[in-house]
C-alpha positions as CSV (number, residue, x, y, z in Angstrom):
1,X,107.1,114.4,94.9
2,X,108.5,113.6,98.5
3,X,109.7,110.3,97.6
4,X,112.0,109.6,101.2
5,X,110.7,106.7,103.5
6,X,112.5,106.6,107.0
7,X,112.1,102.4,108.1
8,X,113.2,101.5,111.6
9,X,113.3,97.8,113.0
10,X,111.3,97.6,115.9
11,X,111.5,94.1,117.6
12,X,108.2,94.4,120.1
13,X,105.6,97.0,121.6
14,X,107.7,97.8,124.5
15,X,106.7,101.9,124.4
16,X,110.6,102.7,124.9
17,X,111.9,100.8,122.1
18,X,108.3,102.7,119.7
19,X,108.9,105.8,120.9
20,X,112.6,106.0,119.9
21,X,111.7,104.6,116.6
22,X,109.1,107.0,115.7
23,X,111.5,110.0,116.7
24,X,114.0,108.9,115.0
25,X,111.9,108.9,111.8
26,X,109.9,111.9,112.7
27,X,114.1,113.2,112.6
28,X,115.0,112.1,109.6
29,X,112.2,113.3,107.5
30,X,111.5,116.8,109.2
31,X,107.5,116.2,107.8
32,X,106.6,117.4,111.5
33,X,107.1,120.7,112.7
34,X,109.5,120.9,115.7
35,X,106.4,122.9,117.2
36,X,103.0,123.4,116.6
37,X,101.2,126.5,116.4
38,X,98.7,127.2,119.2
39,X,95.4,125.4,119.0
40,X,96.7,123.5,116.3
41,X,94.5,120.0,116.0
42,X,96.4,116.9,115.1
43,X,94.4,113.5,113.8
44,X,95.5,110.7,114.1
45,X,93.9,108.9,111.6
46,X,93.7,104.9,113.4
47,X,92.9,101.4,111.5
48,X,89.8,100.5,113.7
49,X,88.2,98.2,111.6
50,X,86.7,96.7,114.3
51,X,86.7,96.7,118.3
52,X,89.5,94.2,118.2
53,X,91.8,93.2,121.2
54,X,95.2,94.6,120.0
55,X,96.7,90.8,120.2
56,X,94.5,90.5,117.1
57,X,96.6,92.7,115.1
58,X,93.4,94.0,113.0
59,X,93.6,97.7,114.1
60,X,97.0,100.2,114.9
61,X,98.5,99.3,117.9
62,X,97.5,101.4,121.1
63,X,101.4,101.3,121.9
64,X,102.2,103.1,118.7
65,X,99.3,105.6,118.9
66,X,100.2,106.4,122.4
67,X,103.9,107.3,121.7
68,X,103.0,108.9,118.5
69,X,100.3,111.0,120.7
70,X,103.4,112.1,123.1
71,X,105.5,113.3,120.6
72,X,102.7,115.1,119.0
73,X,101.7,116.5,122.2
74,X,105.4,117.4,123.4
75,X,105.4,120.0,120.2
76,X,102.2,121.7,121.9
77,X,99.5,120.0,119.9
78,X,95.9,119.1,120.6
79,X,95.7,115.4,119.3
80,X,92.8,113.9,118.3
81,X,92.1,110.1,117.8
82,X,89.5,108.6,115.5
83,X,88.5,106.5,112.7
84,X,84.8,104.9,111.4
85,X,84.8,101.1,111.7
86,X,82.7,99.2,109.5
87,X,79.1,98.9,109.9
88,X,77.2,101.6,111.6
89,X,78.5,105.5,112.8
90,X,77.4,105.6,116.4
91,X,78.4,106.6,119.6
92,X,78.1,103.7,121.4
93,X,79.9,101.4,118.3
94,X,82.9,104.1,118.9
95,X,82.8,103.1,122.8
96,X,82.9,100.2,122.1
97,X,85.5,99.6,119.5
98,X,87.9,102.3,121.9
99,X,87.8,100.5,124.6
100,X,88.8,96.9,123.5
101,X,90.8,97.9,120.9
102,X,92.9,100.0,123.8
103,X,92.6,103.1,122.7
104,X,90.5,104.3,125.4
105,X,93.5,103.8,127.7
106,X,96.0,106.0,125.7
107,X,93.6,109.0,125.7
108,X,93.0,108.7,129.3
109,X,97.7,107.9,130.0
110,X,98.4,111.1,127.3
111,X,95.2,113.3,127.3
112,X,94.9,113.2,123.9
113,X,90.9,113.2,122.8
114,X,89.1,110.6,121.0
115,X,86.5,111.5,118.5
116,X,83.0,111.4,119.1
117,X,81.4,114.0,116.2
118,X,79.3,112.1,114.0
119,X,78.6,115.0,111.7
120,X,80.1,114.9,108.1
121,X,80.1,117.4,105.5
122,X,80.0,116.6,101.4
123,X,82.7,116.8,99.8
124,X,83.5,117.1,95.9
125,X,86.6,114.4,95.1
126,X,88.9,114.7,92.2
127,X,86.8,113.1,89.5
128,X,83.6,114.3,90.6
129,X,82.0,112.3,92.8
130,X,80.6,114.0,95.9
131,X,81.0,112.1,99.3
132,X,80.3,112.1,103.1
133,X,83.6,112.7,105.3
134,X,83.5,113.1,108.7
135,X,83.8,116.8,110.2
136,X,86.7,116.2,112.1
137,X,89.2,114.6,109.4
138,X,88.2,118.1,108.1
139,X,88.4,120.3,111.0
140,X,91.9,118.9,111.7
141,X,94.8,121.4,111.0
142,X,97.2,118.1,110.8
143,X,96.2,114.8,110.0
144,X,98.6,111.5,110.1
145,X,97.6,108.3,108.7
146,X,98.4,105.4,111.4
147,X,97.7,102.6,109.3
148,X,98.7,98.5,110.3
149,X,100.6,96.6,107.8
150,X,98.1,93.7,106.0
151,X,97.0,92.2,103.3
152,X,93.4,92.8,102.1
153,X,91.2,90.4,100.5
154,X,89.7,93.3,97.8
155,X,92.9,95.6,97.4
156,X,95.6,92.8,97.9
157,X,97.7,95.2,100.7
158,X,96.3,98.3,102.8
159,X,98.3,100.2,104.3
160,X,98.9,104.4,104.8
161,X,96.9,105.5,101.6
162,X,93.7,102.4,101.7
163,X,93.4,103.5,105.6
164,X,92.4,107.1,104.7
165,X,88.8,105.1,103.7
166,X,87.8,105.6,106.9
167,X,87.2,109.3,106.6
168,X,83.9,108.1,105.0
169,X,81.6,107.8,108.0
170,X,80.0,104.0,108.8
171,X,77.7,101.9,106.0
172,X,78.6,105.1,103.8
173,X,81.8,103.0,102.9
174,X,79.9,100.0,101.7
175,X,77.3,101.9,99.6
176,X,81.0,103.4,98.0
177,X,81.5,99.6,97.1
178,X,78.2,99.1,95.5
179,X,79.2,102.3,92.9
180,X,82.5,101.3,92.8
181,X,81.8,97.0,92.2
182,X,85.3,96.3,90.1
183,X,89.1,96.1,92.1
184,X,89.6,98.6,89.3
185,X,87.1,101.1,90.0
186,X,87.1,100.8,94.0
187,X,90.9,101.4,93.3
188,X,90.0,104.7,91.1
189,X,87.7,106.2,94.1
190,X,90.3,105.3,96.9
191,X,93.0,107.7,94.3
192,X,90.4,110.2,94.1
193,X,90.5,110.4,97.8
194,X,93.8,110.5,98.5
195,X,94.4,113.0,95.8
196,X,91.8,115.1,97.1
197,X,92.6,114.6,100.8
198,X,95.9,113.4,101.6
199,X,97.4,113.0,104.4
200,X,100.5,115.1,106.0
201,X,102.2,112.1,107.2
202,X,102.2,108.6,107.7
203,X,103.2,105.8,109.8
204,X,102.7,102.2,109.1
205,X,102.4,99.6,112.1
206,X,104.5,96.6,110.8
207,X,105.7,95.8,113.9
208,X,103.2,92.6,113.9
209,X,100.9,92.5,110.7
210,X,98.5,90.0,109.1
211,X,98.9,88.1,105.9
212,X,96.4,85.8,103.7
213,X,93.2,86.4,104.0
214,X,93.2,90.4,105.8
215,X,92.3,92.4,106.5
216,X,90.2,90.7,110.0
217,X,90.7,87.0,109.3
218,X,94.0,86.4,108.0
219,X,97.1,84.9,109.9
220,X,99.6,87.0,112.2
221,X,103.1,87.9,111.2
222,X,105.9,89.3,112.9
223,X,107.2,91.8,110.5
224,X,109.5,94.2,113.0
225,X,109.4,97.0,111.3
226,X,107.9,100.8,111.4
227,X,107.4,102.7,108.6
228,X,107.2,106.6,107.8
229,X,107.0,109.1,105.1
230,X,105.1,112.4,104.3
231,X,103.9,110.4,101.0
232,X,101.9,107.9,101.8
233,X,101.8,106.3,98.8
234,X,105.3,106.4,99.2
235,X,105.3,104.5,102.7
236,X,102.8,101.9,101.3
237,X,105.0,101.3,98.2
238,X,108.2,100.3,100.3
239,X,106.4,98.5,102.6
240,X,104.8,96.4,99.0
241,X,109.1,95.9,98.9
242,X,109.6,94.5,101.8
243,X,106.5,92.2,102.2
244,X,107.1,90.8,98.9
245,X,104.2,92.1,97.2
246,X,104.9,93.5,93.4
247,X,103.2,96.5,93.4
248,X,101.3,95.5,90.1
249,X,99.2,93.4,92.2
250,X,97.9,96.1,94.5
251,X,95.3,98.2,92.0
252,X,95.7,101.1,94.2
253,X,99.0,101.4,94.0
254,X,99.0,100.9,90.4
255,X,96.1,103.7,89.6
256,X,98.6,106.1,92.2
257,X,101.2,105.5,89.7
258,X,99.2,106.0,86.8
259,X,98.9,109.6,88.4
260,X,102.2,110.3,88.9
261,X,101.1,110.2,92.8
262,X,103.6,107.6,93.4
263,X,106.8,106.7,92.5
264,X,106.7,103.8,89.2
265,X,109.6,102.1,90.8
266,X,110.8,100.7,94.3
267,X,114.7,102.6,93.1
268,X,112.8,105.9,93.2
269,X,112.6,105.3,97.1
270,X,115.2,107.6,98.8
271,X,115.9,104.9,102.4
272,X,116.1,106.9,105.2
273,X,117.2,105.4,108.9
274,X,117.5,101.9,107.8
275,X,118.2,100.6,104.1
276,X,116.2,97.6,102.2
277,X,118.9,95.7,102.1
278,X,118.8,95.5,106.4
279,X,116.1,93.8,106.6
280,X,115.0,90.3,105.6
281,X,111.5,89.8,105.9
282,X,109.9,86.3,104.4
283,X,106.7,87.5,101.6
284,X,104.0,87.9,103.1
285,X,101.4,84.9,101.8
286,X,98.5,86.7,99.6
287,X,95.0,86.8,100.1
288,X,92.8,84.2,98.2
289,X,91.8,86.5,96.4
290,X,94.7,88.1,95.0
291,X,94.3,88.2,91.2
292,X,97.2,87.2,88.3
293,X,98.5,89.1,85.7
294,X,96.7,86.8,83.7
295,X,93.7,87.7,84.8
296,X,93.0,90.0,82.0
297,X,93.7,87.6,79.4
298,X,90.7,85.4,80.4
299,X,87.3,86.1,79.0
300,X,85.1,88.2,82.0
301,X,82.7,85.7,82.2
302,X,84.7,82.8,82.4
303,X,86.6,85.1,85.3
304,X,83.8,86.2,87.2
305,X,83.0,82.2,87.6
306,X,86.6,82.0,88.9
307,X,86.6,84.5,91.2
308,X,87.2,84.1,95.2
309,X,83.1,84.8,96.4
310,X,82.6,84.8,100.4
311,X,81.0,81.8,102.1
312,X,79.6,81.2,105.0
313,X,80.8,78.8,108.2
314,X,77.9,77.9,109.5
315,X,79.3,76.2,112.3
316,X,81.3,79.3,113.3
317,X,78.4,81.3,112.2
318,X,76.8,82.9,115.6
319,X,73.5,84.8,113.8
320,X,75.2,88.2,114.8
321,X,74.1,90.0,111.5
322,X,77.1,92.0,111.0
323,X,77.3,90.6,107.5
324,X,73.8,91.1,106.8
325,X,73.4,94.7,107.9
326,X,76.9,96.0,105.5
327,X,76.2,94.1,102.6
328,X,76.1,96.4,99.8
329,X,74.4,94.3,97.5
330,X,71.9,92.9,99.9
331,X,72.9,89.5,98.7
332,X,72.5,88.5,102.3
333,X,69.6,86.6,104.0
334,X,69.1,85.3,107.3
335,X,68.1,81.4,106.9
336,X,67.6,79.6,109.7
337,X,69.0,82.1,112.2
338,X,72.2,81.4,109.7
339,X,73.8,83.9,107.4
340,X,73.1,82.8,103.7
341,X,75.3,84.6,100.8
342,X,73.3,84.7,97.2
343,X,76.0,84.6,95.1
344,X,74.2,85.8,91.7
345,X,74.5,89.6,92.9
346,X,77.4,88.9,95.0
347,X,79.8,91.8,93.8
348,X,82.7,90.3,95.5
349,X,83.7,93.6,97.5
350,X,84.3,91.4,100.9
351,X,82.8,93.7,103.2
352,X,80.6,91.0,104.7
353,X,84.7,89.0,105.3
354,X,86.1,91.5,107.2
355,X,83.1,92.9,109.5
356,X,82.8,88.7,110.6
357,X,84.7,89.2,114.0
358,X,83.9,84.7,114.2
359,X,86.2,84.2,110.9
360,X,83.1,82.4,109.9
361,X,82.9,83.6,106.4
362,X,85.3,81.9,104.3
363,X,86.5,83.2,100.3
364,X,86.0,79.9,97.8
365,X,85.7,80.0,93.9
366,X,82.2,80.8,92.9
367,X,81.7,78.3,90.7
368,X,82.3,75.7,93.3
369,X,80.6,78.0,96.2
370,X,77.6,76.8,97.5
């Protein structure tokens, strides 16, 4: 296992100051080959959750993608841009989410492309569940997991390895959810994935990130840092260090160790560029949701009437459906041209809490939720 992470402070998204931060990584852990073969197709693998205005810090930065794309493009190859945001797979929802999000403008500065093939293929995981993934996280020779640095409501952090989810073309993802109801199982599939489809490198957006209540509607941190590794798990694990989450909180990161697809301890990490010691970043505050060790001392019924369950705003609600049309469950009704969460079948996967771009669906206990 490629256990070396190369960490670079990097104070702001002024493109000098990223680009000679990603080379210097790209240096120092030779996971990139000084030059591409001919027609070789690169991916870069985004965090586009949604069509959010980079400011927002929800998806990758277009600063980092655009000097990453260079780079790539310098060592002769064809780079491709993509990810599925939540909800529906469509053209015009790509279009959309490229051009506020800013990623319309790097393709157009580097001449990198940005996908626009819908068509998936099924593929057989390690475990044996059969999925949709899109064609061209398939067709690509070379594929790098850009991922932004954030907490998440379900999985506690997402980074490099939870941003690979987005392989799985549009409401395809939530249906996963559905089959996959428990942190513990939805943690199982995302290892399946990864261990069936991982990717050749990664890079982790911590320049700005998002704490609390991610990975859409928590609160903006300044971070200044970039992360890198070939292992992903392994970029996702040191960036758990210097956040100041304990890895035993994050289920996927603990079902990666079970699997000897990550290192079991933050000492394992060989510190390349920077060491842990240079940086001081304050924890990052954890999602409402987060669960306690104790967790699993508490009978499951008195849990479930414990757990975080998503409510609605209805003042900030603005009848835009978003949460109606991904609910897994269909727990969601329209009442009164207001979104209405019944909390009997709620699963509790938080789809409906990050696909609200009007941070109008809030996470209370569901015994008090109403």
């Amino acid at each position: 296992m490629d256990t070396a992470v190369a960490v670079v402070k990097c104070t702001s998204y002024d493109y000098a100051e990223v680009e000679a931060s990603l080379r210097k990584q790209i240096e120092a852990l030779e996971g990139i080959p000084a030059i591409f073969e001919p027609d070789t197709q690169v991916l870069l693998k985004i965090n586009l959750l949604s069509g959010a205005k980079p400011e927002k810090v929800i998806c990758t930065h277009p600063v980092v993608v655009e000097a990453l794309a260079n780079i790539l493009l310098e060592k002769g190859a064809s780079v491709i841009i993509g990810d599925s945001p939540a909800g529906t797979f469509s053209k015009e929802k790509l279009e959309q989410a490229y051009r506020i999000s800013g990623m319309q403008g790097v393709a157009e500065r580097t001449g990198a492309k940005l996908n626009y093939d819908l068509t998936s293929k099924m593929v057989k995981l390690t475990g044996g569940r059969t999925v949709a993934i899109w064609q061209q996280a398939l067709a690509a020779n070379f594929v790098i997991s850009v991922a932004k640095l954030k907490t998440h409501a379900l999985m506690t952090y997402t980074g490099a390895v939870k941003n690979m989810f987005g392989i799985i073309p549009g409401l395809s993802k939530a249906e996963l959810h559905m089959l996959c109801p428990s942190k513990e199982a939805f943690a199982n599939f995302l290892a399946d994935l990864y261990a069936t489809l991982p990717p050749d490198f990664a890079v982790i957006d911590g320049i700005w990130g998002m704490e609390g209540d991610g990975p859409a509607n928590g609160k903006l941190r300044k971070a200044g840092v970039l992360i890198a590794a070939v292992n992903g798990a392994v970029a996702d694990l040191a960036a758990c260090q210097l956040i100041g989450i304990d890895p035993l909180q994050v289920p996927l990161l603990k079902e990666l160790q079970r699997r000897k697809l990550c290192p079991e301890d933050v000492e394992d990490l060989e510190w390349l560029c920077e060491e842990e010691k240079d940086f001081s970043i304050r924890p990052f505050k954890l999602p409402a949701s987060s669960s306690k060790y104790w967790r699993f001392l508490i009978p499951k019924k008195l849990w479930r009437m414990m757990e975080k369950v998503p409510v609605v705003n209805k003042e900030k609600c603005v009848s835009c459906q978003e949460c109606y049309k991904i609910c897994p469950a269909h727990t969601i009704s329209m009442v009164e041209n207001k979104a209405q969460v019944g909390h009997k079948n709620c699963i509790a996967c938080y789809c409906c809490h990050e696909v609200c771009a009007f941070d109008a669906i809030e996470l209370k206990t569901r015994i008090l939720a109403k």
